[in-house]
C-alpha positions in Angstrom: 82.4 -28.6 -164.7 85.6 -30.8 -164.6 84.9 -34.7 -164.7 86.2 -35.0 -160.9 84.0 -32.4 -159.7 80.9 -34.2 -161.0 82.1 -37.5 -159.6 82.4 -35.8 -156.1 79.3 -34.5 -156.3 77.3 -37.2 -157.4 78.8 -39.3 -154.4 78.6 -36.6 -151.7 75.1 -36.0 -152.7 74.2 -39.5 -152.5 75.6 -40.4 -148.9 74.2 -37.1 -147.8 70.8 -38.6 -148.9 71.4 -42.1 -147.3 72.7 -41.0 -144.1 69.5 -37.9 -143.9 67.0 -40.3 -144.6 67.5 -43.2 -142.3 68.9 -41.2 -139.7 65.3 -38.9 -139.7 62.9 -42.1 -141.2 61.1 -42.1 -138.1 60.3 -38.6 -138.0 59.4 -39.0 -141.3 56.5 -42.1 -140.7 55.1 -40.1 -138.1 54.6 -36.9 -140.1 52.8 -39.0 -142.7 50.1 -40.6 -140.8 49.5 -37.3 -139.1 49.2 -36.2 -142.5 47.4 -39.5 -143.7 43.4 -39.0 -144.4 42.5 -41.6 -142.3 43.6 -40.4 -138.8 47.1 -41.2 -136.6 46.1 -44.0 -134.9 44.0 -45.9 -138.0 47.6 -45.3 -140.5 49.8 -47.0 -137.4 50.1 -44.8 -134.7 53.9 -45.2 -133.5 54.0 -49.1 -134.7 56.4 -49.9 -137.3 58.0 -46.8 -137.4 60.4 -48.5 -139.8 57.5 -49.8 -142.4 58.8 -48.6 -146.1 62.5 -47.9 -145.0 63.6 -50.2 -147.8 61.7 -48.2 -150.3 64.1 -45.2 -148.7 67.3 -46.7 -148.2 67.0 -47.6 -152.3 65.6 -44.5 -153.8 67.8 -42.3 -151.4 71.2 -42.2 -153.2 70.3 -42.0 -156.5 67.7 -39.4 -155.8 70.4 -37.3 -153.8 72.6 -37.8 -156.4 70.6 -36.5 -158.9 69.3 -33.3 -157.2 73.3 -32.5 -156.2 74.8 -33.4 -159.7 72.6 -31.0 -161.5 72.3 -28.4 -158.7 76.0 -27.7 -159.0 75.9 -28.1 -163.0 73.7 -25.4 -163.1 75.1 -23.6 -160.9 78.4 -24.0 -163.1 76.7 -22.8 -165.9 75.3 -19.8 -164.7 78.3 -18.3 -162.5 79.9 -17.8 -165.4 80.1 -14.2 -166.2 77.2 -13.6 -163.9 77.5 -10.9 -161.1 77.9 -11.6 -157.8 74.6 -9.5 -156.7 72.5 -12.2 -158.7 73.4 -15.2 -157.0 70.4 -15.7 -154.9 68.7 -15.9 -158.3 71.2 -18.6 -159.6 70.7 -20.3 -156.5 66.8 -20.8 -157.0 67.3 -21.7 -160.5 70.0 -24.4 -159.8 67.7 -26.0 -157.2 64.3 -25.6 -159.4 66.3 -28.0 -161.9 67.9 -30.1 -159.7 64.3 -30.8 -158.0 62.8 -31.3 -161.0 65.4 -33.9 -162.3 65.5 -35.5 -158.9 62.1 -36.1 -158.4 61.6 -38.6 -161.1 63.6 -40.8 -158.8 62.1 -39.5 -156.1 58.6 -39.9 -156.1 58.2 -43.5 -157.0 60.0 -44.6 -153.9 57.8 -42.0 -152.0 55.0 -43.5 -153.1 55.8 -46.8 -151.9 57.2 -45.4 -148.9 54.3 -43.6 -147.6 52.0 -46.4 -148.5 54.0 -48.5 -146.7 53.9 -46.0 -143.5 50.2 -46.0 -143.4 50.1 -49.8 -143.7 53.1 -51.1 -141.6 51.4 -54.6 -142.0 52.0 -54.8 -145.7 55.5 -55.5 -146.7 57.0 -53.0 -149.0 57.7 -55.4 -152.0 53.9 -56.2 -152.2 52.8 -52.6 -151.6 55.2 -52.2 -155.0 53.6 -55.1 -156.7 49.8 -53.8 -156.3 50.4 -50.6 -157.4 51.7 -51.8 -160.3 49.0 -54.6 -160.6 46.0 -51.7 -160.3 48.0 -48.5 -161.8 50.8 -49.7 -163.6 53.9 -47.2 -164.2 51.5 -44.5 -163.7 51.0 -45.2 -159.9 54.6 -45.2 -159.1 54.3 -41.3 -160.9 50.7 -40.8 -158.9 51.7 -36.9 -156.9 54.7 -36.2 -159.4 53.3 -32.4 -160.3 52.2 -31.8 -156.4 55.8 -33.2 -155.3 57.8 -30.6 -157.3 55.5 -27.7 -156.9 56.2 -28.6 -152.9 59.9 -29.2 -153.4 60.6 -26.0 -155.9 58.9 -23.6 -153.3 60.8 -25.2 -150.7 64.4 -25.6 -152.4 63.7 -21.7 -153.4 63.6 -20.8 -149.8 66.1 -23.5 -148.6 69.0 -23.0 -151.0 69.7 -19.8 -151.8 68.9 -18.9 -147.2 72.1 -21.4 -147.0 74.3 -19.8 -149.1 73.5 -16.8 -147.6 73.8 -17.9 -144.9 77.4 -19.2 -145.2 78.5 -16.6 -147.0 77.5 -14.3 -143.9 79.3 -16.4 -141.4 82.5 -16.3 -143.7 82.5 -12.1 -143.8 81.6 -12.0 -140.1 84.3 -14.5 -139.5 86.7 -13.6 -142.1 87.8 -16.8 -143.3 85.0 -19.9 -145.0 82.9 -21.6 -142.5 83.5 -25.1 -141.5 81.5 -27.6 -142.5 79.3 -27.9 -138.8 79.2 -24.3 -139.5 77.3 -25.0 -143.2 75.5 -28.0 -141.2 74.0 -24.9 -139.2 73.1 -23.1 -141.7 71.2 -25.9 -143.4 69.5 -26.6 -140.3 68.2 -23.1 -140.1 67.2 -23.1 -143.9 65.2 -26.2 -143.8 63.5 -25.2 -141.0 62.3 -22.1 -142.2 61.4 -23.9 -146.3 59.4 -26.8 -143.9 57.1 -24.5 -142.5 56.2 -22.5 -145.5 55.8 -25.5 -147.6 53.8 -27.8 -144.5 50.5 -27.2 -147.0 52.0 -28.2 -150.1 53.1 -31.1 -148.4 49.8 -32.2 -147.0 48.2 -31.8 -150.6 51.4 -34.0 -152.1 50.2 -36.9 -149.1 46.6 -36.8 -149.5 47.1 -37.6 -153.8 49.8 -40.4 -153.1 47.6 -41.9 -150.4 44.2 -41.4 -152.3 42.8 -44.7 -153.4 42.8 -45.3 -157.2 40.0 -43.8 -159.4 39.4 -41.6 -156.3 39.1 -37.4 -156.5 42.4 -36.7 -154.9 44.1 -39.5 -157.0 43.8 -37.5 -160.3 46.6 -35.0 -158.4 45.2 -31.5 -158.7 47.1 -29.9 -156.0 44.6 -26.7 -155.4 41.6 -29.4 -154.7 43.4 -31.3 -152.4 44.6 -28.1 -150.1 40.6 -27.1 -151.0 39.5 -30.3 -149.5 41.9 -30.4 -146.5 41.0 -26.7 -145.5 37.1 -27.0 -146.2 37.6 -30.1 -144.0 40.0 -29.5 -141.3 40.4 -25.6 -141.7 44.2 -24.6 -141.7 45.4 -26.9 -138.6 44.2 -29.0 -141.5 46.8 -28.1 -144.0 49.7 -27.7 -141.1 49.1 -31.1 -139.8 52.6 -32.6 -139.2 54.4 -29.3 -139.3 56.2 -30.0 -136.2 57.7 -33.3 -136.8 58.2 -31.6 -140.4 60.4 -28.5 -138.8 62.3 -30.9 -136.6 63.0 -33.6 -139.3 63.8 -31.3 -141.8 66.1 -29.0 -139.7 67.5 -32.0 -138.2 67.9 -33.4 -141.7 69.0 -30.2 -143.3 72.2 -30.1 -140.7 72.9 -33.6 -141.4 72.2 -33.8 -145.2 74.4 -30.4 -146.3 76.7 -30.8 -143.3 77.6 -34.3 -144.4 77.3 -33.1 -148.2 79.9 -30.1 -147.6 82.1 -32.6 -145.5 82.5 -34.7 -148.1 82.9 -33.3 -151.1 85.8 -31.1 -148.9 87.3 -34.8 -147.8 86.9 -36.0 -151.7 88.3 -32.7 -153.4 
């Protein structure tokens, strides 16, 4: 992987991430505190619909960045040589490790995020400070393991559907799609990952919004989608899934639309 092509991808990742997650941060608070153990209305209702959005706007680029840099590294690594009928399989693989490397940026900025969402009175800077105050470096980490067994699921369904998907459109039409064309596809693909993962993601926001010392704050992932279900049975563990499908398939068009259209514009 040539030096420029890293550089492109690195950047085109990251304002693919900026632009996806302030565009769609509403969307985002609202699937949350549906998601939140407390109830809608007790985690802020539809105030402050903006309440963490600088935890976002920091963590988004770097965290973009990351997934897209090693995404296409790996995918780098293992074209080479490979045959063609085991791309879907290089695909998964190339997401798995670009989750995985992403979410270490991720997740401390989701933390504080969703925190913040579910307490739009608290200003994001002193959500940051008490969780360091009570949990240290730890806190910021609290839902690592049930983030990446949500995001690998979903990044196995998303990526390799989309470049399927675009490599469908481009046989059908006989030339490579356009980049509204991959924006498409993307929106299709997320839509489909956000619904199969909706449980993994309630289990990943009940541990980052359990209080400290708590059950769900030790982050087993089975307990927490044990708890939801004994609980709430499984409207339970799809609570949010339809803000979920429409911000991630509204932020699947707009985050690998604008990542195709600008690594085409930087190449």
């Amino acid at each position: 992987m040539e030096r420029r092509e890293f550089l492109v991808s690195l950047t085109a990742g990251g304002i693919a991430g900026v632009c996806v997650d302030l565009i769609l941060f509403p969307l985002d608070t609202l699937k949350t505190r549906l998601q939140s153990p407390q109830g809608f209305k007790k985690a802020g209702g539809f105030r402050g619909i903006y309440a963490g959005v600088p935890s976002a706007a920091v963590g988004s680029f770097p965290n973009a960045a990351a997934f897209f840099v090693t995404y296409e590294y790996v995918k780098f690594l293992l074209h080479s040589g490979s045959s063609p009928y085991l791309a879907p399989v290089t695909h998964m693989l190339a997401a798995s490790f670009g989750e995985v490397v992403a979410c270490l940026i991720r997740v401390p900025s989701e933390v504080i995020k969703q925190r913040a969402q579910v307490s739009p009175s608290s200003s994001t800077f002193r959500i940051l400070s008490n969780t360091l105050y009570e949990e240290g470096i730890q806190g910021l980490y609290r839902g690592y393991k049930s983030t990446v067994l949500r995001e690998i699921p979903f990044s196995l369904v998303q990526f390799p559907l989309w470049e399927f998907l675009k490599t469908f459109w481009t046989w059908k039409q006989a030339h490579v799609v356009d980049s509204w064309q991959s924006a498409v596809c993307g929106a299709f693909a997320g839509g489909v990952a956000a619904a199969v993962t909706t449980p993994l993601d309630v289990a990943k926001t009940r541990i980052m919004l359990a209080k400290a010392g708590s059950h769900h704050a030790r982050g087993n992932v089975l307990s927490a989608l044990h708890s939801v279900w004994r609980t709430q049975g499984i409207s339970g563990l799809f609570s949010g899934v339809v803000p979920r499908i429409t911000a991630i398939s509204l932020g699947g068009f707009i985050f690998l639309g604008t990542y195709d259209k600008t690594r085409r514009v930087l190449l």
